[in-house]
C-alpha positions as CSV (number, residue, x, y, z in Angstrom):
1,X,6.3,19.1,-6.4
2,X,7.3,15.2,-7.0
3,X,7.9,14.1,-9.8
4,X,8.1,10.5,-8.9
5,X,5.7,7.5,-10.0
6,X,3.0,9.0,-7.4
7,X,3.2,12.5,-8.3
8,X,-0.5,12.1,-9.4
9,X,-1.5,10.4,-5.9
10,X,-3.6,11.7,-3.3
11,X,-2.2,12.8,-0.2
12,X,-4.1,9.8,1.7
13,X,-2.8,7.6,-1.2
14,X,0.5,8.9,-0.6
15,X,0.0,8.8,3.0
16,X,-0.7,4.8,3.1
17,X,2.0,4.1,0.5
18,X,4.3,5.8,3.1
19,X,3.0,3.6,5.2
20,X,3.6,0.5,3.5
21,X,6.4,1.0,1.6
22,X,8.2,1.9,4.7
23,X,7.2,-1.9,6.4
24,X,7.9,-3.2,3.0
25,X,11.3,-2.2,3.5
26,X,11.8,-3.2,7.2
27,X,11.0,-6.7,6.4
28,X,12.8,-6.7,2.7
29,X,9.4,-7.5,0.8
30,X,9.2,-7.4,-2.9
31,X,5.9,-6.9,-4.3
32,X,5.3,-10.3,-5.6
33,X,5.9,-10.8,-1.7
34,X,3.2,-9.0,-0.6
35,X,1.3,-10.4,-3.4
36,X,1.7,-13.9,-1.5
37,X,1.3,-12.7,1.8
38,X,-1.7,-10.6,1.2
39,X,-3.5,-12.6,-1.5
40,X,-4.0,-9.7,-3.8
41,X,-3.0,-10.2,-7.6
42,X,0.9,-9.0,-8.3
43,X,0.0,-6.9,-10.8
44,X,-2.6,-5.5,-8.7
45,X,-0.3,-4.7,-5.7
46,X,2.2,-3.2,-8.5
47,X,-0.6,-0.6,-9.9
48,X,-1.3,0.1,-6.1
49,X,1.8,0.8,-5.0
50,X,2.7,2.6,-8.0
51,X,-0.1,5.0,-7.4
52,X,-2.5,4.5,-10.6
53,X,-5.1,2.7,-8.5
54,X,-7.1,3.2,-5.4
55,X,-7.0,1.2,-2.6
56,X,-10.2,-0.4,-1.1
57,X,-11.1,-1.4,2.0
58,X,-10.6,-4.8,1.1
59,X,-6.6,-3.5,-0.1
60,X,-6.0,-2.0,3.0
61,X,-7.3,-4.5,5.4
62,X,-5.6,-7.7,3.5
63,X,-1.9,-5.6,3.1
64,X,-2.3,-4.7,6.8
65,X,-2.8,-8.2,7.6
66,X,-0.1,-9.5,5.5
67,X,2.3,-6.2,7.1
68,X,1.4,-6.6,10.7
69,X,-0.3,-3.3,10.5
70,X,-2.7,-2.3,12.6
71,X,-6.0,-2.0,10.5
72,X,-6.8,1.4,11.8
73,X,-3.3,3.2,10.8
74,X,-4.0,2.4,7.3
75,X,-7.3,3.2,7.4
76,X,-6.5,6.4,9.3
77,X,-3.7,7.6,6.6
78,X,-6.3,7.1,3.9
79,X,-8.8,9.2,5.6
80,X,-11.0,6.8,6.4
């Protein structure tokens, strides 16, 4: 099933990216936008969002900040 560039995700993974991908769009955010907005390296928000790294607390709690979303629905969708 899925063969897109987070076939290889967790379901929490690909629960948050859901998530955030879905604001993302709402608000027509690039990623070097959220980048700015959140303070997390470009290239780190690209390997996030892409699915070939994990998010941290830290991740999750700076992109929510940067989203307007809620701390706890991130944290929640990553099974936290």
């Amino acid at each position: 099933m899925g063969s897109g560039r987070t076939a290889g995700a967790t379901v929490e993974t690909r629960a948050v990216l859901s998530v955030i991908q879905a604001r993302m769009e709402d608000r027509h955010l690039s990623q070097p936008d959220l980048s700015r907005l959140s303070g997390i390296p470009q290239a780190t928000i690209s390997k996030l969002l892409g699915g070939h790294a994990t998010f941290t607390v830290h991740h999750l709690l700076e992109i929510g900040r940067a989203l307007d979303i809620l701390p706890s629905e991130l944290l929640q969708a990553a099974g936290y």
